[in-house]
C-alpha positions as CSV (number, residue, x, y, z in Angstrom):
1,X,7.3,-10.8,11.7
2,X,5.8,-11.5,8.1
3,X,7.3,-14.8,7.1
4,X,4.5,-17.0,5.4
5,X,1.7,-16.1,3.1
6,X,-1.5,-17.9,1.7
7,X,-3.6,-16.9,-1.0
8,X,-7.3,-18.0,-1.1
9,X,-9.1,-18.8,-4.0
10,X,-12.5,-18.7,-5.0
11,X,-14.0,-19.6,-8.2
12,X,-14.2,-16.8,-10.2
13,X,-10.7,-15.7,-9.6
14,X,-9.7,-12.1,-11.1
15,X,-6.1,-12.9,-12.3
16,X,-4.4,-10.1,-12.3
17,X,-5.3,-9.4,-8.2
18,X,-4.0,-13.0,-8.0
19,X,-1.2,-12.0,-9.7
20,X,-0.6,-9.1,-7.6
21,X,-0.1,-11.3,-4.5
22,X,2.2,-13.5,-6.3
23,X,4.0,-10.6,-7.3
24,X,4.1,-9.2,-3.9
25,X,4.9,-12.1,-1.8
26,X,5.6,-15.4,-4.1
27,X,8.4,-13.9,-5.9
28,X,11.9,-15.0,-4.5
29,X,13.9,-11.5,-4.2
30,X,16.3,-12.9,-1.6
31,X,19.6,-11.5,-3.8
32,X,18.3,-8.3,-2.6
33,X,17.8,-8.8,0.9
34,X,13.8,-9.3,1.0
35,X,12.9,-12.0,3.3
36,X,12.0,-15.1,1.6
37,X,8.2,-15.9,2.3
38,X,6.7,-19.4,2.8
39,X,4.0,-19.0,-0.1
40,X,1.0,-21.3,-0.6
41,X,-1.6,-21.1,-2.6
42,X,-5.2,-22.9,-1.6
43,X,-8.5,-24.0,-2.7
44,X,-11.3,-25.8,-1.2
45,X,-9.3,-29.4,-2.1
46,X,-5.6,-29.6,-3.0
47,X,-5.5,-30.4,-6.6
48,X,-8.8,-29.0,-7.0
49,X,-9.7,-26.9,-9.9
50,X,-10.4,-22.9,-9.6
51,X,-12.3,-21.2,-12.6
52,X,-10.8,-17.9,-12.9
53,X,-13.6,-15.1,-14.7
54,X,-11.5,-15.2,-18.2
55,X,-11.3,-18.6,-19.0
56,X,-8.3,-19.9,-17.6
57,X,-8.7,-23.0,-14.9
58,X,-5.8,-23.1,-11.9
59,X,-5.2,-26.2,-10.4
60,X,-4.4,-25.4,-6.2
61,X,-1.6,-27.1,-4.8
62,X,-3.1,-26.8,-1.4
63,X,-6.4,-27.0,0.5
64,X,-7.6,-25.1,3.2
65,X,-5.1,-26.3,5.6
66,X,-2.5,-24.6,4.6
67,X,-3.8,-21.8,5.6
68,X,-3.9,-22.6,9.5
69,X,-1.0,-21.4,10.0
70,X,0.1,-18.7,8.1
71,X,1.3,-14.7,8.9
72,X,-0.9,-13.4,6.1
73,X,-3.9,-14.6,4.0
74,X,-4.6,-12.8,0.9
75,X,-7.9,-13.0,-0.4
76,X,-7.6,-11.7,-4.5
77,X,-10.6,-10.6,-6.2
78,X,-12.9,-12.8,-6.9
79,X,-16.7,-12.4,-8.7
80,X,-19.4,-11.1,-6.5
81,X,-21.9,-13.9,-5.4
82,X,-24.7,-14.2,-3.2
83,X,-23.4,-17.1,-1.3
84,X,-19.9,-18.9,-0.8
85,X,-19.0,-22.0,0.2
86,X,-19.2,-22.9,4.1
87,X,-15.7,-23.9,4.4
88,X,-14.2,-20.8,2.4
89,X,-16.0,-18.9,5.0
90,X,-14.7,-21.0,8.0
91,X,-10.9,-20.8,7.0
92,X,-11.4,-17.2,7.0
93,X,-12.8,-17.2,10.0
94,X,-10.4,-19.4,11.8
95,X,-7.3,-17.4,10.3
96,X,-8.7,-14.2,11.8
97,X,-9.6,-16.0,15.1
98,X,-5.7,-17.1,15.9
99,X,-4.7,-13.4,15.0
100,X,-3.6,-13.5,11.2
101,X,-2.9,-10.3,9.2
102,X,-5.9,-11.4,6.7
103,X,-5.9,-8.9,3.5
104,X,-8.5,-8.8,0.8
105,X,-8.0,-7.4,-3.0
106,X,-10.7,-5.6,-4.6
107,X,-14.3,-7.9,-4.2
108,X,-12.2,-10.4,-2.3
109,X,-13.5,-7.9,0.8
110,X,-17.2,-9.7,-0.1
111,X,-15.7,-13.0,1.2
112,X,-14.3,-11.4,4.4
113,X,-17.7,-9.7,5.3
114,X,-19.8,-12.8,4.2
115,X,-17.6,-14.3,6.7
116,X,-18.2,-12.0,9.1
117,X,-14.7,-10.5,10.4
118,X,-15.8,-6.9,8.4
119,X,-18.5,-6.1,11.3
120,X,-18.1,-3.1,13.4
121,X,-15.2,-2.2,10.8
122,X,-14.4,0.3,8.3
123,X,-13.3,-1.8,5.3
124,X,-13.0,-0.7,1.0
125,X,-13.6,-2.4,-2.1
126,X,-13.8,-1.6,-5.7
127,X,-15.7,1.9,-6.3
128,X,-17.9,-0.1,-8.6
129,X,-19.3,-2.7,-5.2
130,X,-19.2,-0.2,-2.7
131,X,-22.8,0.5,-2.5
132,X,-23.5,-3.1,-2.9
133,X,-20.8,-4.8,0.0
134,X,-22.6,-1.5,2.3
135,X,-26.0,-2.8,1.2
136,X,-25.3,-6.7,2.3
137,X,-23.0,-6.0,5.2
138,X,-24.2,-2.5,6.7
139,X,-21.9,-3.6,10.1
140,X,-19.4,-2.8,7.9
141,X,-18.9,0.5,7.0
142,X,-17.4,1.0,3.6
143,X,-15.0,3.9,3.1
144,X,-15.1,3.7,-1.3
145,X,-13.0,6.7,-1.4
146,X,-9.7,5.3,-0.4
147,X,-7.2,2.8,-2.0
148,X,-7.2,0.8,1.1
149,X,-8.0,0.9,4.5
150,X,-5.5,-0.8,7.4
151,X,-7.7,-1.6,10.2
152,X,-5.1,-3.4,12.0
153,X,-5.5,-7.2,11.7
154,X,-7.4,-6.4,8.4
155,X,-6.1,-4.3,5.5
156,X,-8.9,-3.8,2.5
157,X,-8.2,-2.7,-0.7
158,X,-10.2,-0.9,-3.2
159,X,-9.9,-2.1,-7.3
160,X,-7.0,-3.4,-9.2
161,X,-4.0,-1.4,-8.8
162,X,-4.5,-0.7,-5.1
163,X,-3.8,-4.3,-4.2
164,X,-0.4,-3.3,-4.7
165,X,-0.7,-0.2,-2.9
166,X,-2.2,-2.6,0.2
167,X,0.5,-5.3,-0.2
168,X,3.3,-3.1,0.0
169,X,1.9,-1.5,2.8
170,X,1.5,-4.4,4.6
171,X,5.3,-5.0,3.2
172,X,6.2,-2.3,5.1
173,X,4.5,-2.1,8.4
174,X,6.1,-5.5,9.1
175,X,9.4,-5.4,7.8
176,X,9.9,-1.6,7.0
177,X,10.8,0.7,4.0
178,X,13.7,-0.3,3.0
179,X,12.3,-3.9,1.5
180,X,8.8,-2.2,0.8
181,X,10.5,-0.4,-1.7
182,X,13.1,-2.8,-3.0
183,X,9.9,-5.3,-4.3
184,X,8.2,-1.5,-5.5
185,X,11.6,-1.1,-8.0
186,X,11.6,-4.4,-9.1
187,X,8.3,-4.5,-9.7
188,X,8.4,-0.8,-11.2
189,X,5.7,0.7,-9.1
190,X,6.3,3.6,-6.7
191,X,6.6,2.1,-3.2
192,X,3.6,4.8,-1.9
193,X,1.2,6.5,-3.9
194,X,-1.4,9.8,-2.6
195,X,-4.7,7.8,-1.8
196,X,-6.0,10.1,1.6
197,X,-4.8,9.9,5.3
198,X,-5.8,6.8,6.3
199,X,-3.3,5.0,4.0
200,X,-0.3,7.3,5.2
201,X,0.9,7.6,1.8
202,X,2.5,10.7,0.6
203,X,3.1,11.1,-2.9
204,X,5.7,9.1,-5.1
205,X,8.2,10.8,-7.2
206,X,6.3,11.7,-10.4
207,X,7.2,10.6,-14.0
208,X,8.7,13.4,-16.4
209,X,9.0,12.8,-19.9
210,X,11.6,16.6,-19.6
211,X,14.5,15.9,-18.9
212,X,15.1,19.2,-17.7
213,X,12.5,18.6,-14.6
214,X,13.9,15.2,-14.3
215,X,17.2,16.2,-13.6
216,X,16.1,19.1,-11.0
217,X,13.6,16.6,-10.1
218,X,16.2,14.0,-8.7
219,X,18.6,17.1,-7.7
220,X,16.1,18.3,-5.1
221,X,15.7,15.0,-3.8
222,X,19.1,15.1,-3.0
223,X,18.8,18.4,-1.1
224,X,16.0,18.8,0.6
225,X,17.4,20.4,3.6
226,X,18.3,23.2,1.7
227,X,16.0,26.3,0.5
228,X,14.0,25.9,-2.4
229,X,11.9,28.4,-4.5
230,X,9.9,28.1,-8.1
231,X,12.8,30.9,-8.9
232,X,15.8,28.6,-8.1
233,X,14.0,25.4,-9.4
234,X,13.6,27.2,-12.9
235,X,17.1,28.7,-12.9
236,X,18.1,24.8,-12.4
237,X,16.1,24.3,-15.2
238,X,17.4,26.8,-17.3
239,X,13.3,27.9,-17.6
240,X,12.0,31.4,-16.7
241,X,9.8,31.1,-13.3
242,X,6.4,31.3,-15.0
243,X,7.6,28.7,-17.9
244,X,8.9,26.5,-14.8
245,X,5.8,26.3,-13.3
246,X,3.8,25.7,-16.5
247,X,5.5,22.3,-17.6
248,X,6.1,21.2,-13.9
249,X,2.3,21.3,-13.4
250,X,1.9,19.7,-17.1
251,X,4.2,17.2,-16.5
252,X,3.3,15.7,-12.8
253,X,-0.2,17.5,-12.0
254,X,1.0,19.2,-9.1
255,X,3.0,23.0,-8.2
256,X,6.6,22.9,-7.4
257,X,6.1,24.2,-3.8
258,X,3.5,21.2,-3.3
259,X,5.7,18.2,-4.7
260,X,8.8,19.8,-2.8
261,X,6.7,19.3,0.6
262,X,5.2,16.0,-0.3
263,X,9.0,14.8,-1.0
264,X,10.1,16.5,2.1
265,X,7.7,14.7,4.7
266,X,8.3,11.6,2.9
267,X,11.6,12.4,3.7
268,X,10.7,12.4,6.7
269,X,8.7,9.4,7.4
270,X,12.0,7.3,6.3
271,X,13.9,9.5,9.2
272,X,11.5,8.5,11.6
273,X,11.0,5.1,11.1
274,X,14.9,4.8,10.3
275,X,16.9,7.0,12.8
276,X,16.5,8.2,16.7
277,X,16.5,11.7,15.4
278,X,14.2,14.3,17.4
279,X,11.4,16.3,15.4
280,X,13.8,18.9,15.8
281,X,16.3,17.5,13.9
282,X,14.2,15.4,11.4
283,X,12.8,19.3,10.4
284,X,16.5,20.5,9.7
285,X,17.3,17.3,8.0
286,X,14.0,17.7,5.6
287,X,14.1,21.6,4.9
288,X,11.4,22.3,6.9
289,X,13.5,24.6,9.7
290,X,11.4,24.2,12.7
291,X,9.3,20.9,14.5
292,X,6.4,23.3,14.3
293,X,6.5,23.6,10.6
294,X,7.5,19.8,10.0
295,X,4.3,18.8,12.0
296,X,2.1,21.3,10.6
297,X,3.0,20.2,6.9
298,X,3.0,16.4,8.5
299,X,-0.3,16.2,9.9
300,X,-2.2,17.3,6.5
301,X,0.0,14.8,4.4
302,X,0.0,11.6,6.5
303,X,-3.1,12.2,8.3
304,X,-1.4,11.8,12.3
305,X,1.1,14.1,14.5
306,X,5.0,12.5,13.6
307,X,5.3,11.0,17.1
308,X,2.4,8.7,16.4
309,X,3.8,8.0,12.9
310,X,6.9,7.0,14.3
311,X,5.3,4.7,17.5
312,X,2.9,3.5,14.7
313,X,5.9,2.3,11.8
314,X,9.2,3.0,13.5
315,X,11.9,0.2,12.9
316,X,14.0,-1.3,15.8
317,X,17.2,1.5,15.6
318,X,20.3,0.6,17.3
């Protein structure tokens, strides 16, 4: 169970991956049932000053030590160096030794591998450092085409925005989808976002600026058991077929018949992890009529079979 969080920092602090961890984790949301999260925040000294890369010094209520004992540490972004120091290094070291979910944001994956817990694994980072963490480290082997990679004990993210993609994954492999999501509303992100299979994210709802797609939009969502075609989707819309098509595609870069599936095994990756229904029935419940269809549809969207996605993020169901 996730229930205490430290964030490492290194001079040369990105802020706004800092600021995705405290987002994530540091925020109290306990009026809307999220587990409240023991949350430090360390440097080297507590009390010592960390240099961030804009201009803006943080003071560290904490040293190292608080990080001894800890579910998670988050390591945010931090610049690129050639060295860091020894005892940066041996906190990460010791947190990974005693089995800690350790997490790194963006170039905060340098610090990981420098420390030496990225060999023999397949780890991310910014697009930008790829070449350069696989030049340094080549144990690791760097995947730069993903938004982050969940190697079990050790989830790597790639730049900016995918921190938050990694933290509420993290979110919601330990405590499930239900509060995953609840910190993705408040902080008005979608709770999953299309990044490849080894994330297991299916798309989110998309944006429209129509109202008309909106409206079918949530409608569908609300019936996804039932049968759905571009035809009936633009007579919902009041649209002919082919002017359907056009602004659905304009508005959330995807065909109807595509974002209809997406939703549909997202739909049912909540069943699984959330109910003792069979494949059988999760198909019915998610319009997709047969187990052999579900799995088919399943397997290219998630990137695994629906049994393992269920032993892999299934919630204790009474």
């Amino acid at each position: 169970m996730l229930r205490s969080v430290g964030v490492l920092l290194v001079d040369g602090l990105a802020m706004f991956e800092f600021g995705v961890v405290c987002e994530v984790f540091g925020i109290d949301r306990t009026d809307e049932g999220v587990p409240a999260f023991d949350f430090r925040v360390a440097g080297v000294e507590a009390g010592g000053t960390i240099r961030s890369g804009i201009g803006v010094d943080l003071v560290t209520p904490h040293g190292l030590d608080a990080l001894d004992d800890v579910d998670l540490v988050a390591v945010p972004a931090t610049v690129v160096r050639d060295e860091y120091e020894p005892a940066v290094l041996d906190a990460v070291r010791r947190a990974h030794a005693r089995g800690a979910t350790i997490v790194s944001v963006c170039s905060g994956a340098f610090v990981l591998a420098a420390a030496g817990i990225l060999d023999g694994r397949v780890a991310t980072t910014h697009w930008r450092h790829a070449a350069e963490l696989s030049e340094r480290f080549p144990e690791v082997t760097v995947d730069p085409d993903v938004l982050f990679v969940d190697d079990g004990q050790i989830v790597t993210s790639a730049g900016t925005a995918a921190g938050i993609d990694a933290c509420l994954h993290i979110v919601r492999r330990e405590l499930g989808s239900s509060v995953a999501s609840t910190i993705a509303r408040r902080m008005v992100v979608p709770p999953q976002r299309d990044g490849g299979q080894r994330q297991f994210i299916p798309q989110p709802v998309p944006e429209c600026s129509d109202d008309s797609l909106r409206h079918v939009l949530e409608w569908v969502q609300g019936s996804l058991a039932d049968d759905h075609t571009v035809d009936t989707l633009a007579a919902r819309a009041l649209m002919s077929s082919r002017t359907f098509a056009r602004r659905f595609a304009a508005e959330t870069g995807t065909t109807p018949m595509r974002w209809l599936t997406s939703q549909r095994v997202q739909h049912a990756q909540r069943l699984l992890e959330e109910t003792g229904l069979d494949v059988e029935e999760v198909a019915r419940e998610c319009g997709f009529g047969s187990a052999a269809l579900l799995r088919h549809h399943f397997r290219r969207v998630v990137g695994i079979p629906p049994l393992d996605y269920r032993t892999a993020f299934r919630a204790d169901v009474a």
